[in-house]
N, C-alpha and C positions, 0 to 999 in steps of 0.2 A: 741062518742068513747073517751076514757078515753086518754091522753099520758103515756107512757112507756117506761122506760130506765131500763137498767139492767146493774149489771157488778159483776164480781168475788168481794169477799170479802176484798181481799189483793192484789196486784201484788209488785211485788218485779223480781230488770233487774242490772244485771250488774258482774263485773270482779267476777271469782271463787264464785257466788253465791250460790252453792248449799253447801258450804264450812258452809252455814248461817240455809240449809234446814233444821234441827231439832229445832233450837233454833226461828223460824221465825214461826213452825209450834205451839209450846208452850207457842211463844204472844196472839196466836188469840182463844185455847183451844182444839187445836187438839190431838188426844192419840191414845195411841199405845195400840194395835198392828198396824204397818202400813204395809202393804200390798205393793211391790212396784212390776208395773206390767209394766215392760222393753222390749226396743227392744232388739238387742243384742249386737250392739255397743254402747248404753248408757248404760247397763250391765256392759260391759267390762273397758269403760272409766271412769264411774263417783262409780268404785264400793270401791275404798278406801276412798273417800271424804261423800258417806253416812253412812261407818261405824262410822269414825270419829265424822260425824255431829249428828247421832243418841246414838250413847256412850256418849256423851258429855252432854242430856239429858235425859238420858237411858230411852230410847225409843226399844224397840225390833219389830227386822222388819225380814221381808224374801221378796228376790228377786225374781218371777216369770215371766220366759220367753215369750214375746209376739209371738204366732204362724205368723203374719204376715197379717190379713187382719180383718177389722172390721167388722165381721159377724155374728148372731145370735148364730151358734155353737162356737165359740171364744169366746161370750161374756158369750154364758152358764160355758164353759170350764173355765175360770176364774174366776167367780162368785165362780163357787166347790169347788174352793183352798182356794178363799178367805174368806169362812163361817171355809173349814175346818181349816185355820187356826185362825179363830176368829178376822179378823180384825176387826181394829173402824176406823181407816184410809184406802182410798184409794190413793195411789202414783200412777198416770203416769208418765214415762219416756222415751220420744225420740219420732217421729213423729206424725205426726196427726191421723191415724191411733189408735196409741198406745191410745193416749191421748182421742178420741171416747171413745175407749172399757174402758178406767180407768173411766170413767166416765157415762158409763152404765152399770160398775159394780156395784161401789158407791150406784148409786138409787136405785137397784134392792137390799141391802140389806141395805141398809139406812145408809153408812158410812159416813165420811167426806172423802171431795175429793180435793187433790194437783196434780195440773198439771206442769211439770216440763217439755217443750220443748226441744230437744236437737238440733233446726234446728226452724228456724223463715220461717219453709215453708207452714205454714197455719195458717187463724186466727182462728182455731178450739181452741185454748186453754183457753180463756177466759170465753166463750159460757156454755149456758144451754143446750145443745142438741147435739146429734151425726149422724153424719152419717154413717149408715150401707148398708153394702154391699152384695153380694151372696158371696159362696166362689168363685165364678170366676171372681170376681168382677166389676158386674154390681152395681150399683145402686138400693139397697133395699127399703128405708125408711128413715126419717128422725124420732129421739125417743126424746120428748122435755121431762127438766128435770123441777120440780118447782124449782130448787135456780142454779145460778152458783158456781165454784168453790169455795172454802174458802180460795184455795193458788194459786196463779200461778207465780211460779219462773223461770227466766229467767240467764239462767248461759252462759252468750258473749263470754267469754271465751271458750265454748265449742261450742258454735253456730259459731264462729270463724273458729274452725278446721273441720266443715262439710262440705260437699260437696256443690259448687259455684250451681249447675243447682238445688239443692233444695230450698236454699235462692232464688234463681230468682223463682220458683215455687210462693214460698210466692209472691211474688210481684204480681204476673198473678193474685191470687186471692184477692189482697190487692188493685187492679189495680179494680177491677169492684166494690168496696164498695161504692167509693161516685155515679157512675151514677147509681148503682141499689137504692142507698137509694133516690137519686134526685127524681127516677120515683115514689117509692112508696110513695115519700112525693107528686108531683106534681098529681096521681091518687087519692092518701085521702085514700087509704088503709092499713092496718095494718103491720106491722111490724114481726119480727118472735116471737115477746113474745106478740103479742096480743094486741095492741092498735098503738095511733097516734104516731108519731115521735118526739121526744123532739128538743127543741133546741140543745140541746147539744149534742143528738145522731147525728143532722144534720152535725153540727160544726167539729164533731169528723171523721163523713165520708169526709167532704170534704182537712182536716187537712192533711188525710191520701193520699187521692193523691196528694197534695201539696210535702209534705216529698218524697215519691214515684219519683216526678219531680226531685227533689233538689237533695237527697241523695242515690236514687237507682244502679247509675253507682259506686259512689264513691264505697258504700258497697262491692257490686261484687269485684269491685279488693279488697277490705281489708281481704273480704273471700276467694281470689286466693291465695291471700300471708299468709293467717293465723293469721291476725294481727287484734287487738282491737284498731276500730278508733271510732272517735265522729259520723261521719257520719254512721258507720253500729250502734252504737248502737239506733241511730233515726231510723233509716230503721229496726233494731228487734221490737223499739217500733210501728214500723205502720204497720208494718207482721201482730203482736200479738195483743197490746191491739187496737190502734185505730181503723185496720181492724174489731178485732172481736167487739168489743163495734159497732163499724160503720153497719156491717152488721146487728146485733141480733138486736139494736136497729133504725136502721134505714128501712132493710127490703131489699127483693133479690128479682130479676123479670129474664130477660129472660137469662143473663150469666147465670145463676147457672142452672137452665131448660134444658140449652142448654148443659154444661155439664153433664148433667141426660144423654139426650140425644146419648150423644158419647160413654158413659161405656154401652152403647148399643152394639156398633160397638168391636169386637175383637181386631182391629188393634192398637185399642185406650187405650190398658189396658195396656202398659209398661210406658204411660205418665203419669205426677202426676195431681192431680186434680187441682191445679191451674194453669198449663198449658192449660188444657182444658176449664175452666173459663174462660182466656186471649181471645182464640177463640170466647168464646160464648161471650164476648162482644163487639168483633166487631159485630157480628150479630146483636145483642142488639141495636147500635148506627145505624146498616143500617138498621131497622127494624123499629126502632124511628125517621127515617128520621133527623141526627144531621149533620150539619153543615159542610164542609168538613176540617176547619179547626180542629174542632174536632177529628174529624175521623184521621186525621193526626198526631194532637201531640198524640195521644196514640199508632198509629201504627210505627212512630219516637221512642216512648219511647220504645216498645216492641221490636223491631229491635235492639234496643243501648244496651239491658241488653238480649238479646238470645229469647225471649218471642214466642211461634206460633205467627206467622199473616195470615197460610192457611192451609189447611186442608193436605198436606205435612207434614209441621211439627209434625202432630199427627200420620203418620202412615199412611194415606189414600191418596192415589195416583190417583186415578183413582174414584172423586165422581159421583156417579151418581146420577139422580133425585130420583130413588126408593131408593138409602141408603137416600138424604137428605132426605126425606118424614120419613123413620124408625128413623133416628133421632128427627125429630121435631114431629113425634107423642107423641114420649115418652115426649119430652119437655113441651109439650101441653098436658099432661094426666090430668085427673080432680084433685085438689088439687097443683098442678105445681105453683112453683112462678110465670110461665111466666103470668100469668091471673092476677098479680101485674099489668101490662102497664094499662093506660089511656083510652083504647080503647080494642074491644074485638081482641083477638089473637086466629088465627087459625093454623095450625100445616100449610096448604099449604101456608102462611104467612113465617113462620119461615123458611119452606123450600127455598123457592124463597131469604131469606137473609141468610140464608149458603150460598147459590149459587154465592149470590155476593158476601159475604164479603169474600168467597172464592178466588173470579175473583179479586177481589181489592188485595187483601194480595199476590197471586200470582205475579199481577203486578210490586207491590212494590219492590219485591224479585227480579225478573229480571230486576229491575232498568229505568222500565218505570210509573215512580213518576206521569210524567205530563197525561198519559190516565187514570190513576186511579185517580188521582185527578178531571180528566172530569165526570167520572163515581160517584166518591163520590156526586159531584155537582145535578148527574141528578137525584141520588135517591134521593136528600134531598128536 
């Protein structure tokens, strides 16, 4: 098996950056028509600063509205606009969601593509592939592209003024990159682009919970107060690029399964997806049998920055063994990361560590540290 690393063409992070988006996108030979396919507070916020930035290289663009969820009819629906207006560029602008469909536009009519975050709350923006949804948003598919992005601009400034429980999102999912990439380097299996793990995809996932440790509380308050610190702009860079470099090239097992899993469950569709990841990797660590100091400083970290630690925080009150089992079937469907671990994974497996990592997380919330700590012990 061959090693394999990926990564966008460009990245470019920092103060009023998108101030830079026209002139950054005609270093590398990007053209216009650009197609920019927005939420609707990146619309409304960043809509004088692309007039500006694309007049300045006269560039001619049109703004179209994201209907809100990464779906096959979404991605048709934009696709339409974007032939009828003739793009050569695709712009994403504002979450991950957005930044999917800008990017399964793109392939589907062979454009160049710029991903333009307006929230460091997922590592989707650096990535070859999307994740699609139903419109009710379960979990459809994953759609792998051949190249990554050619731009991905990060504008702090604007990820500054978003909303604090989205940046924490990011973490949740930036939070499971180095122990999913550990397990599919420690099994020998592939990666999400198809081969062995590089060093430096290794390096880069563990990097990122490092930073995650160090600068994730800071961040949080700097995005309570709206303010551009040193510390959030490390934390946008391990949202964004180290996460996503960490994951695509280092590889996903059972968090990400496990959030398959839950956009199963109805109760679970007002939480973001890396909230739900945060969860599926405690399961992940009690399923893997890890250490309980382990199991601690990430249930520590998740606690310090808002993160689930039990199936409460998602919406689910009342698990039962038939929802864990609906959940961990889907986790366990044939082609599932969760079949990345080391050993085979069966779905009454993954059930049995919902259940505790449940029962632990619970624990912790009511402030009896030291029975869950006996519990982490006895499963490891």
């Amino acid at each position: 098996m061959l090693s394999t690393f990926c990564a966008p063409s460009r990245y470019v992070q920092g103060r009023n950056a998108t101030q830079q988006l026209g002139s950054e996108m005609k270093k590398i030979g990007l053209a216009a028509p650009v197609f920019i396919i927005a939420g609707s507070h990146a619309a409304e916020l960043l809509a004088k600063d692309w007039k500006q930035s694309f007049d300045e290289v006269g560039f001619k663009f049109e703004v179209f509205k994201f209907a809100g969820e990464c779906s096959a009819k979404e991605i048709l629906r934009c696709k339409e606009a974007a032939l009828k207006f003739g793009a050569k560029t695709v712009v994403g602008a504002g979450g991950g969601k957005v930044l999917d469909t800008a990017r399964a536009v793109a392939a589907e009519i062979n454009a160049g593509v710029v991903n333009c975050p307006t929230l460091a709350s997922s590592d989707a923006p650096c990535s070859a592939l999307s994740v699609v949804y139903t419109e009710d948003g379960q979990f459809s598919e994953y759609k792998f592209y051949p190249r990554n992005p050619e731009l991905v601009l990060v504008d702090s400034s604007v990820v500054a003024k978003g909303p604090a429980r989205l940046l924490v999102a990011g973490m949740g999912d930036a939070l499971a990159t180095w122990f999913e990439a550990e397990t599919v380097i420690r099994a020998k299996k592939k990666n999400q682009v198809g081969g062995a793990t590089t060093l430096a995809g290794e390096a880069l996932a563990s990097l990122c919970y490092e930073t995650l440790l160090e600068d994730g509380l800071a961040a949080l308050h700097a995005v309570r107060s709206q303010v551009v610190t040193p510390a959030l702009e490390r934390l946008i860079e391990a949202n964004t690029l180290m996460s996503g470099l960490g994951f695509e090239s280092g590889g996903l097992a059972v968090a990400h399964s496990v959030h398959n899993g839950l956009t199963t469950v109805r109760e679970t569709h007002n939480y973001y997806h890396g909230e739900k990841v945060a969860f599926g990797l405690l399961v992940q660590l009690v399923l893997e049998g890890k250490p309980t100091s382990v199991i601690e400083e990430v249930i520590d970290f998740s606690m310090s920055v808002g993160l689930p630690i039990c199936l409460a925080d998602l919406g689910i009150y009342n698990p039962t063994r038939a929802l864990c089992m609906q959940i961990a079937n889907r986790a366990t469907a044939p082609g599932e990361t969760a079949h990345n671990e080391p050993f085979e994974v069966t779905a009454e497996m993954v059930a049995d560590a919902i259940l505790a990592a449940e029962s632990i997380g619970r624990q912790y919330k009511l402030g009896e540290e030291e029975d869950a700590r006996e519990m982490c012990m006895a499963l490891s």
